[in-house]
Backbone as XML, in Angstrom:
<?xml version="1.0"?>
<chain id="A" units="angstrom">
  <residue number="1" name="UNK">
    <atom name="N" x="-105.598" y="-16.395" z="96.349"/>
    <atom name="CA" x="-106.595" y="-15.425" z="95.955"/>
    <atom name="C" x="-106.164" y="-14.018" z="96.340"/>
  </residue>
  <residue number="2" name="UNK">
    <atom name="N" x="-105.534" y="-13.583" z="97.364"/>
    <atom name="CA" x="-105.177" y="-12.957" z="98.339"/>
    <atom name="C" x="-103.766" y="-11.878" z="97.294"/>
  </residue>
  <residue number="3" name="UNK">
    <atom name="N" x="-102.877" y="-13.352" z="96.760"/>
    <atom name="CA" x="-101.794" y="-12.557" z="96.258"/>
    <atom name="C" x="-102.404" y="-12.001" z="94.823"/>
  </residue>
  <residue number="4" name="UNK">
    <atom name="N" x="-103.304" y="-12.706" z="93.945"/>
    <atom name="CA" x="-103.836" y="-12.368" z="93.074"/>
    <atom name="C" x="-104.134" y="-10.965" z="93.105"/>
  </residue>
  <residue number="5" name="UNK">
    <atom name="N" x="-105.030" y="-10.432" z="93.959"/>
    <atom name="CA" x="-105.803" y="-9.364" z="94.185"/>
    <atom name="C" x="-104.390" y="-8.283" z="94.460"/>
  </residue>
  <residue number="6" name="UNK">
    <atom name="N" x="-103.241" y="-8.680" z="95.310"/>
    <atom name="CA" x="-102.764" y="-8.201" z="95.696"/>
    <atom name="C" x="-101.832" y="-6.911" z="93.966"/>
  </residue>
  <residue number="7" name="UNK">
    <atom name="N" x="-101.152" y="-8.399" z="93.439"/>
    <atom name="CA" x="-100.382" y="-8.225" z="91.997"/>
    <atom name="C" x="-101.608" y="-7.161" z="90.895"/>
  </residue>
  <residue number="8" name="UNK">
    <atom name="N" x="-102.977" y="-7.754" z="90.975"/>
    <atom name="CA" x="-103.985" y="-6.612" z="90.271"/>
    <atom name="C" x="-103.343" y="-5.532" z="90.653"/>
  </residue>
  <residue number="9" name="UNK">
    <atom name="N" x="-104.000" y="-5.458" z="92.295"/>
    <atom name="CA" x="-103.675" y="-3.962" z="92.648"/>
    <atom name="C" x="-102.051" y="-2.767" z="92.539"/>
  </residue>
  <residue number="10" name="UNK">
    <atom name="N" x="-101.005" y="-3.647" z="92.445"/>
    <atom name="CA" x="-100.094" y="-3.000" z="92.312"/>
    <atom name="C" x="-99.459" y="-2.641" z="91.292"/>
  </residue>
  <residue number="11" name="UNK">
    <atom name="N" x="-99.998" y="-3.662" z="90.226"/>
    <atom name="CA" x="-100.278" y="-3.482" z="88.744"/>
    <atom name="C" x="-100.918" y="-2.383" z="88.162"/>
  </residue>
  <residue number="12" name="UNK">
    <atom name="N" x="-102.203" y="-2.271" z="88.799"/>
    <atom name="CA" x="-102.642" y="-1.059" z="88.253"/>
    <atom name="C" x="-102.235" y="0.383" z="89.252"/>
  </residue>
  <residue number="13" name="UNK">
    <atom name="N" x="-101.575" y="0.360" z="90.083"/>
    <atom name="CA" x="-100.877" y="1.383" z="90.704"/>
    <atom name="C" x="-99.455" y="2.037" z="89.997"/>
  </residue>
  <residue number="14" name="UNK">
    <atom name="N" x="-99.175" y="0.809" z="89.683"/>
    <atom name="CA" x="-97.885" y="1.257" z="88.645"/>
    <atom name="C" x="-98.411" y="1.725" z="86.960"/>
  </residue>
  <residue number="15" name="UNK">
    <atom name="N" x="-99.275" y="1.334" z="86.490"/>
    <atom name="CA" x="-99.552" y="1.711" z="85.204"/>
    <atom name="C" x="-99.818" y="2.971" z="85.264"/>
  </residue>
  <residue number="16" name="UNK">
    <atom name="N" x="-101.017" y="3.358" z="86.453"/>
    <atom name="CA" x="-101.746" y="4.740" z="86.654"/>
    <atom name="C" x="-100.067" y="5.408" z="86.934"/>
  </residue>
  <residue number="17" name="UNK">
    <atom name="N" x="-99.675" y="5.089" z="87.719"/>
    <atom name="CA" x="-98.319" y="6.126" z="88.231"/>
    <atom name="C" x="-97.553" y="6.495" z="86.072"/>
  </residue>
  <residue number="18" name="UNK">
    <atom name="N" x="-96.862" y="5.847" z="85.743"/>
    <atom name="CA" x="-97.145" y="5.461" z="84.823"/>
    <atom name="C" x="-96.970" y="6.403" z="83.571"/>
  </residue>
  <residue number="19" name="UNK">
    <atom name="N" x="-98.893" y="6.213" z="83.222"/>
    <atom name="CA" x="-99.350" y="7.380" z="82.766"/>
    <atom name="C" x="-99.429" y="8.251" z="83.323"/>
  </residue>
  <residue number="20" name="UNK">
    <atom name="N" x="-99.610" y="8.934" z="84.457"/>
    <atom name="CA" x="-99.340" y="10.163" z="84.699"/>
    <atom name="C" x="-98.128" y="10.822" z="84.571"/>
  </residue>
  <residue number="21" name="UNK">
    <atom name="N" x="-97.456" y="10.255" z="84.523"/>
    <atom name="CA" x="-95.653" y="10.712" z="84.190"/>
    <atom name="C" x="-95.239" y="10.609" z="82.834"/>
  </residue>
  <residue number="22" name="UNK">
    <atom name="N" x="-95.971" y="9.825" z="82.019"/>
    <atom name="CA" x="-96.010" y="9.702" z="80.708"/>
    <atom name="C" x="-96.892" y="10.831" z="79.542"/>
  </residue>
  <residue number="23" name="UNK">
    <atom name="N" x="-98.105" y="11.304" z="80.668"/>
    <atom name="CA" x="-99.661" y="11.868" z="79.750"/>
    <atom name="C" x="-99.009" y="13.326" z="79.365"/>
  </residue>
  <residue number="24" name="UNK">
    <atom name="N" x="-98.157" y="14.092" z="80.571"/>
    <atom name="CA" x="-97.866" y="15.426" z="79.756"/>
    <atom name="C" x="-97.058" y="15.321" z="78.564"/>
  </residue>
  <residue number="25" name="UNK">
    <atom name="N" x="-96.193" y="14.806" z="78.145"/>
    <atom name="CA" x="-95.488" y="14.580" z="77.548"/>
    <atom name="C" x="-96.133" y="14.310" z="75.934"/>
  </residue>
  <residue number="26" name="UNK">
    <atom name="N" x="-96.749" y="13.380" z="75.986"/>
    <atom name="CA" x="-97.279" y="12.783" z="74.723"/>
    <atom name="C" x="-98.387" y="14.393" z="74.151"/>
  </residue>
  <residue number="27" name="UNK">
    <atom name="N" x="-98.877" y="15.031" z="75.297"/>
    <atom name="CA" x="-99.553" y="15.834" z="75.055"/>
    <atom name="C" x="-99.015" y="17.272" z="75.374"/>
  </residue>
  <residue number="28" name="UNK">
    <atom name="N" x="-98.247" y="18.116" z="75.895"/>
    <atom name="CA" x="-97.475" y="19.103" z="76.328"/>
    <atom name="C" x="-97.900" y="19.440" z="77.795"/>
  </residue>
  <residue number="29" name="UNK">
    <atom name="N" x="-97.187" y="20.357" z="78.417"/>
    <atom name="CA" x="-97.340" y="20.343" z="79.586"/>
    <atom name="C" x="-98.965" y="20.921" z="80.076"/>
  </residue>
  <residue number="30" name="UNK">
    <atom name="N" x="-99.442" y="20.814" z="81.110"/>
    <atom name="CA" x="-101.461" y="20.984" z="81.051"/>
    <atom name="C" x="-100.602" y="22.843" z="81.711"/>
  </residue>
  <residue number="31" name="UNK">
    <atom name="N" x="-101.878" y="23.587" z="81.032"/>
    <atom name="CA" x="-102.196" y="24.999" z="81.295"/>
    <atom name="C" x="-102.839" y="25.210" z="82.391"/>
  </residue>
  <residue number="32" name="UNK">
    <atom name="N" x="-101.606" y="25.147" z="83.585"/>
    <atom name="CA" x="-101.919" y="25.279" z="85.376"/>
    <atom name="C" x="-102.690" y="26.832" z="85.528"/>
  </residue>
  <residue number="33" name="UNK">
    <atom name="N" x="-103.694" y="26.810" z="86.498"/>
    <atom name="CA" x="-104.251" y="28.204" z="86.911"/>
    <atom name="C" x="-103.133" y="29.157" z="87.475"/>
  </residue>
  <residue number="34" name="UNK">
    <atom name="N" x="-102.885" y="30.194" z="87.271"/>
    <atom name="CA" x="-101.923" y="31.009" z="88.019"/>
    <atom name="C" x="-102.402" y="32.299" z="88.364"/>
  </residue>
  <residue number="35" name="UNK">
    <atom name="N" x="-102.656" y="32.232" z="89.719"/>
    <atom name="CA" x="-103.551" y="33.585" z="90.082"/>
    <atom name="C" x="-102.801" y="34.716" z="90.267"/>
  </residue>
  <residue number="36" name="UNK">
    <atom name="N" x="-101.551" y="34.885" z="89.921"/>
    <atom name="CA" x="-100.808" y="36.128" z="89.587"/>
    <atom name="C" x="-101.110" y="36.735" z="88.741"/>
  </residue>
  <residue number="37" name="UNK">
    <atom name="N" x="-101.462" y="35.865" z="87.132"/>
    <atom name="CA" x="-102.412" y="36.434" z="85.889"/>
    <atom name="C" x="-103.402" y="36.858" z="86.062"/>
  </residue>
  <residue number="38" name="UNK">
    <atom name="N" x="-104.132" y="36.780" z="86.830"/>
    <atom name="CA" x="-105.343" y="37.594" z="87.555"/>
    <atom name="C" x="-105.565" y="38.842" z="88.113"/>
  </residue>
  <residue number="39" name="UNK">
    <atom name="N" x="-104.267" y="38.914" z="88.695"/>
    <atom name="CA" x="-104.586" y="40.226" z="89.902"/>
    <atom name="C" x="-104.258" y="41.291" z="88.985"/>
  </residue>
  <residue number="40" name="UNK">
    <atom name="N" x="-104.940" y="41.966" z="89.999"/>
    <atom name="CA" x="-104.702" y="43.770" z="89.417"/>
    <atom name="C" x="-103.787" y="44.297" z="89.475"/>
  </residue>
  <residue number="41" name="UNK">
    <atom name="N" x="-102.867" y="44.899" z="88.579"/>
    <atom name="CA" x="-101.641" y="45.094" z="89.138"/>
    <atom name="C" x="-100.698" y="46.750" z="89.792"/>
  </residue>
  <residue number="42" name="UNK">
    <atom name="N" x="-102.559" y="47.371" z="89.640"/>
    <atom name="CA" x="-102.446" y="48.551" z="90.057"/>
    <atom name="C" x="-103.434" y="49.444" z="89.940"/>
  </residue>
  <residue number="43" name="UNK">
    <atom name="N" x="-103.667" y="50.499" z="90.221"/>
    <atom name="CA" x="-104.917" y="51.408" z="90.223"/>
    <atom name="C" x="-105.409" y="51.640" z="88.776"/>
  </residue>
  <residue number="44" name="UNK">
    <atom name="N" x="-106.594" y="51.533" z="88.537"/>
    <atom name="CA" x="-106.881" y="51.818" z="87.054"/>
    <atom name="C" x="-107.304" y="52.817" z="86.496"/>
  </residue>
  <residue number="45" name="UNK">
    <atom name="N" x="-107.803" y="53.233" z="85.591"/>
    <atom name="CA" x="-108.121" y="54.657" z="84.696"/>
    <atom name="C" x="-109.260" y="55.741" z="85.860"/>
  </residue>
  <residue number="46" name="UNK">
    <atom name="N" x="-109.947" y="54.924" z="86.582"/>
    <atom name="CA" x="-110.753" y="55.335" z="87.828"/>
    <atom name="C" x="-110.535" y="55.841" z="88.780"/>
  </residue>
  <residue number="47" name="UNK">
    <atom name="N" x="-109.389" y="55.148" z="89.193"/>
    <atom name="CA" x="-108.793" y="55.537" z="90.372"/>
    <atom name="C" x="-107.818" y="56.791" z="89.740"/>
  </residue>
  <residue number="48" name="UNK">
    <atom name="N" x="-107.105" y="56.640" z="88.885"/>
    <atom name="CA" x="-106.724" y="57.832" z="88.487"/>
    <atom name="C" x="-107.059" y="59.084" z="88.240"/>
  </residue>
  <residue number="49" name="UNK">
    <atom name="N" x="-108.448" y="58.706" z="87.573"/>
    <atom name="CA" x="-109.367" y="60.290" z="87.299"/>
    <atom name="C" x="-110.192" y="61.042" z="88.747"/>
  </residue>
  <residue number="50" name="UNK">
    <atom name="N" x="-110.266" y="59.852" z="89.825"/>
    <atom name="CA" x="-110.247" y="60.194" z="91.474"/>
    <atom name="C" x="-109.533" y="60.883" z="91.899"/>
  </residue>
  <residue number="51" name="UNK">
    <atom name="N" x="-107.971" y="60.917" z="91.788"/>
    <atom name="CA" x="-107.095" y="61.424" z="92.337"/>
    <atom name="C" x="-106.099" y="61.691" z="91.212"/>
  </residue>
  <residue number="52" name="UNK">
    <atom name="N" x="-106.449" y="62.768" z="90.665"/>
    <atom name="CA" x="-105.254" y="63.448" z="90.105"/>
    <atom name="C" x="-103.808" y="64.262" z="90.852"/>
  </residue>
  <residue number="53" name="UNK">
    <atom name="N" x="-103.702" y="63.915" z="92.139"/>
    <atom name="CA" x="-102.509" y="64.842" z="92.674"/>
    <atom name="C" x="-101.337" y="64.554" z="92.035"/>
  </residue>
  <residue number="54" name="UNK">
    <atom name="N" x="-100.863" y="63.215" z="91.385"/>
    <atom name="CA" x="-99.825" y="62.913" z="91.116"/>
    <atom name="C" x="-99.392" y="61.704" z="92.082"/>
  </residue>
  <residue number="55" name="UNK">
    <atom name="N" x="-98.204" y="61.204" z="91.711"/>
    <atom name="CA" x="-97.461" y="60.621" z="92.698"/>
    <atom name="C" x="-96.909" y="61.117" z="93.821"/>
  </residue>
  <residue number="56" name="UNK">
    <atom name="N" x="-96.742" y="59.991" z="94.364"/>
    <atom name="CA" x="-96.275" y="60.413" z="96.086"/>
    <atom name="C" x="-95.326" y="58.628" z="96.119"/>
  </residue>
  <residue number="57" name="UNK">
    <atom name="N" x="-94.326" y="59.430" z="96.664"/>
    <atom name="CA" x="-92.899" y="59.071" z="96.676"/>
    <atom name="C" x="-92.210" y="59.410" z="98.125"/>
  </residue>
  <residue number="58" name="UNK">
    <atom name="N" x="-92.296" y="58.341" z="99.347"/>
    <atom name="CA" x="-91.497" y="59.141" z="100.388"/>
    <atom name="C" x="-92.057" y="60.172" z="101.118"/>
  </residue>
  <residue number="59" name="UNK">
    <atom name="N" x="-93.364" y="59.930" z="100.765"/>
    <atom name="CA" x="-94.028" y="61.500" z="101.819"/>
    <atom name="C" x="-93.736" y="62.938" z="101.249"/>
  </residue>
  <residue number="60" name="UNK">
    <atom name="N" x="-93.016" y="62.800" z="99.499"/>
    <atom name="CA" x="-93.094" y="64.181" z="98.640"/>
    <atom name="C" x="-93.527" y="63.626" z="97.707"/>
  </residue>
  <residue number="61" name="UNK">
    <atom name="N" x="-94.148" y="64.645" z="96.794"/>
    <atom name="CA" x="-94.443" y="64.560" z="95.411"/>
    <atom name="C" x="-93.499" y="64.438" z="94.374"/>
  </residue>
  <residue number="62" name="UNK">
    <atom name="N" x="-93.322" y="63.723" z="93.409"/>
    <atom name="CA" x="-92.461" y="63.724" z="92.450"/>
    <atom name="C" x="-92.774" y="64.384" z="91.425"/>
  </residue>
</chain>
C-alpha cells in the first residue's frame, strides 16, 4: 500500500516537474515583472521648471 502511494507520489512529482519545463515553451516565455521598467529614470518636466539653473557637473556649471 505504502509503495503504491509512494510510485503515485513520485509520479506526479515528475509529471508536474515536467510540465513546468515543458509549459513555456508550448506557450512562449511568461512576461516576468521587472521593476527597472518602472522606475523613474530622472527628474521630470517639474522638477525642471523648479530649478532652471542648468546642470551641475563636478561642482561647475556646464
Amino acid at each position: 500500500m505504502a509503495t503504491t502511494s509512494l510510485k503515485a507520489s513520485l509520479l506526479r512529482n515528475a509529471v508536474g516537474a515536467l510540465l513546468a519545463f515543458l509549459f513555456p515553451s508550448w506557450y512562449g516565455p511568461r512576461k516576468k515583472y521587472r521593476p527597472e521598467d518602472h522606475y523613474m529614470r530622472g527628474p521630470g518636466p517639474k522638477w525642471h521648471a523648479k530649478h532652471p539653473s542648468g546642470r551641475v557637473k563636478g561642482g561647475r556649471r556646464i
